[in-house]
Every structure is written in structure tokens, then in C-alpha cells.
C-alpha distance (Angstrom), angle and dihedral (degrees) to the residues before:
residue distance angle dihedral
X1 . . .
X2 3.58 . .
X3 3.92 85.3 .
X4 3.32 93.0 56.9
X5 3.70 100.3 53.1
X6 3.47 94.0 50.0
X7 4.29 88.1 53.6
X8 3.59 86.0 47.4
X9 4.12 96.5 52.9
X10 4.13 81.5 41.5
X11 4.11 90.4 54.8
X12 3.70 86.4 41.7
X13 3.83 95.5 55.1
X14 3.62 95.7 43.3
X15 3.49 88.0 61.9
X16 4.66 94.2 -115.7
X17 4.08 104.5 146.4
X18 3.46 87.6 -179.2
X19 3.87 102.2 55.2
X20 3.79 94.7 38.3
X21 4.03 91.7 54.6
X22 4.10 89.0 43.8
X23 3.75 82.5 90.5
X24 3.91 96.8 68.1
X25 3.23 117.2 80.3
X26 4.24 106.2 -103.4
X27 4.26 93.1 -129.7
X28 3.78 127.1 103.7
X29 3.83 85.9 -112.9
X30 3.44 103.4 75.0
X31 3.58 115.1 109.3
X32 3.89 130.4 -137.0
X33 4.06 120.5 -175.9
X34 3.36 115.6 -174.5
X35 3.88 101.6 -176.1
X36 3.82 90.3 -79.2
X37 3.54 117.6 53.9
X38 3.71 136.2 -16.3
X39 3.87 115.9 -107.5
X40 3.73 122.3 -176.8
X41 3.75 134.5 -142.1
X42 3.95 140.5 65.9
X43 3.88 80.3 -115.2
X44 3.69 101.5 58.7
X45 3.70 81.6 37.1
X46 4.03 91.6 64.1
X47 4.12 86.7 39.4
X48 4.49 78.4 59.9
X49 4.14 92.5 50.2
X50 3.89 104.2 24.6
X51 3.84 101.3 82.3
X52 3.98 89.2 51.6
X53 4.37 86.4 56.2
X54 3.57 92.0 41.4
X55 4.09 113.5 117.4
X56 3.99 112.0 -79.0
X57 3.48 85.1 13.7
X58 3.52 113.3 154.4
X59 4.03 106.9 -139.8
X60 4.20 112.6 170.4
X61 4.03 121.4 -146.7
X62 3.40 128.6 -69.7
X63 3.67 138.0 -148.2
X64 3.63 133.9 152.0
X65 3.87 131.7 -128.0
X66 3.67 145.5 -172.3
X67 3.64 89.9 21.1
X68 3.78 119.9 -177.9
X69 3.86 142.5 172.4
X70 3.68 132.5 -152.6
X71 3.99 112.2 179.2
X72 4.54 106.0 -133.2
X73 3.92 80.3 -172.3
X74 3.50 153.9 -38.3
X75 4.09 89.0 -57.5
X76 3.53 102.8 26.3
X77 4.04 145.7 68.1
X78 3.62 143.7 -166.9
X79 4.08 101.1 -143.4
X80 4.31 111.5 -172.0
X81 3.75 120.1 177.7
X82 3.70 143.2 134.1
X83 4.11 119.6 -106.7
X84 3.99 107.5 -147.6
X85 4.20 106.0 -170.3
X86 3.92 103.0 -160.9
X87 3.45 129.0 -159.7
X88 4.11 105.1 -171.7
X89 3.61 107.3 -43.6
X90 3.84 82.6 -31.1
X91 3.65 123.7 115.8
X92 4.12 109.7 -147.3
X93 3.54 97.1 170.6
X94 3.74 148.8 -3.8
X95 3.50 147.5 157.1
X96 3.94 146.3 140.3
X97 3.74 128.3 -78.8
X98 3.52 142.9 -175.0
X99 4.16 135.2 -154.1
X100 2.94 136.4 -179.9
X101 4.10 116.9 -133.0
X102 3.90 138.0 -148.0
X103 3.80 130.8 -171.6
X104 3.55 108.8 -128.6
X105 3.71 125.7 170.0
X106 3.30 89.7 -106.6
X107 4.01 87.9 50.3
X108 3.73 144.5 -99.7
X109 3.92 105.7 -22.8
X110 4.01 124.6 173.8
X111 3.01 118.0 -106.8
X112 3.69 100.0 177.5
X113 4.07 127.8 12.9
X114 3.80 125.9 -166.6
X115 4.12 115.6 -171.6
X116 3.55 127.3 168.9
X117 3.72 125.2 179.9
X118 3.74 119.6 -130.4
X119 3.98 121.8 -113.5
X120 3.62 110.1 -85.5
């Protein structure tokens, strides 16, 4: 899982919309909260990330931390971190998140994602 975070911060800084959301499960049932409300759907989910990948965009670094796993069952995990975006030395924004995991055939996709910024 661990792995897969760190591709996902890697598609993320290279600026590939389409790699970083091929985590998510593509269904109308997949949840997003963003602090606010829950939304659900990979497409409202692309709607979130899109303006950040769109041309002249500007998108700071990001990394992962405090990453842990705790296995639900044999097809699904409880994922909790912290996202740090970096700009420089600069952080711009963090906070912790949660998802929830399945293993598919095609791999672990999300199934549900929980982020929350920190105070600033």
C-alpha cells in the first residue's frame, strides 16, 4: 500500500490526472469528503483534481507521511496518513485522510477517501 502511495504522489507531481485518479474506483459509488460534505463518484472526483492538472496549472509537491494500514478483511483496508503539498521548502497545505481499500483483480482501488486540510 505504501507502494502505491508513493506512485500516486509520483503521478501527482508529474502533473498525469489520469494515472493519479486510476486508484479510485471508476463507479458512481465511490465516495470523496472533503471536510464538508460527502460527494460520490470517480466523476465528481476528477471535477475535485482536474483544475490543479489543467495547462499552466500550478500544482505544488507531494509526499505522504505517517502512513499506516489496518487490514478490515481479506479484500479490504483502512489506509490513514497525512498529505503534505510542498512548494520549495514551503508547506501550502496538509492534512490527514482516510480511504477505504478493496482488492480487485485489477488491484487495490478506493472505494471511499476522507481528507481534511489542517488549520492554517
Amino acid at each position: 500500500m505504501t507502494a502505491q502511495l508513493e506512485r500516486a504522489a509520483a503521478d501527482w507531481n508529474r502533473g498525469d490526472l489520469d494515472s493519479f485518479l486510476s486508484d479510485y474506483a471508476a463507479e458512481s459509488t465511490t465516495t470523496y469528503v472533503d471536510g464538508r460534505r460527502a460527494r460520490a463518484g470517480i466523476d465528481f472526483i476528477r471535477g475535485v483534481y482536474a483544475p490543479r492538472f489543467s495547462p499552466g496549472a500550478h500544482r505544488d509537491s507531494l509526499h505522504f507521511e505517517e502512513v499506516k494500514v489496518r487490514r478490515l478483511s481479506r479484500t479490504l483496508t483502512l489506509v490513514t496518513a497525512r498529505f503534505i503539498l510542498q512548494r520549495s521548502s514551503t508547506i501550502s497545505a496538509s492534512g490527514p485522510f482516510t480511504l477505504v481499500m478493496e482488492q480487485r483483480p485489477e488491484g487495490w482501488k478506493i472505494l471511499h477517501d476522507h481528507s481534511s486540510s489542517d488549520p492554517r
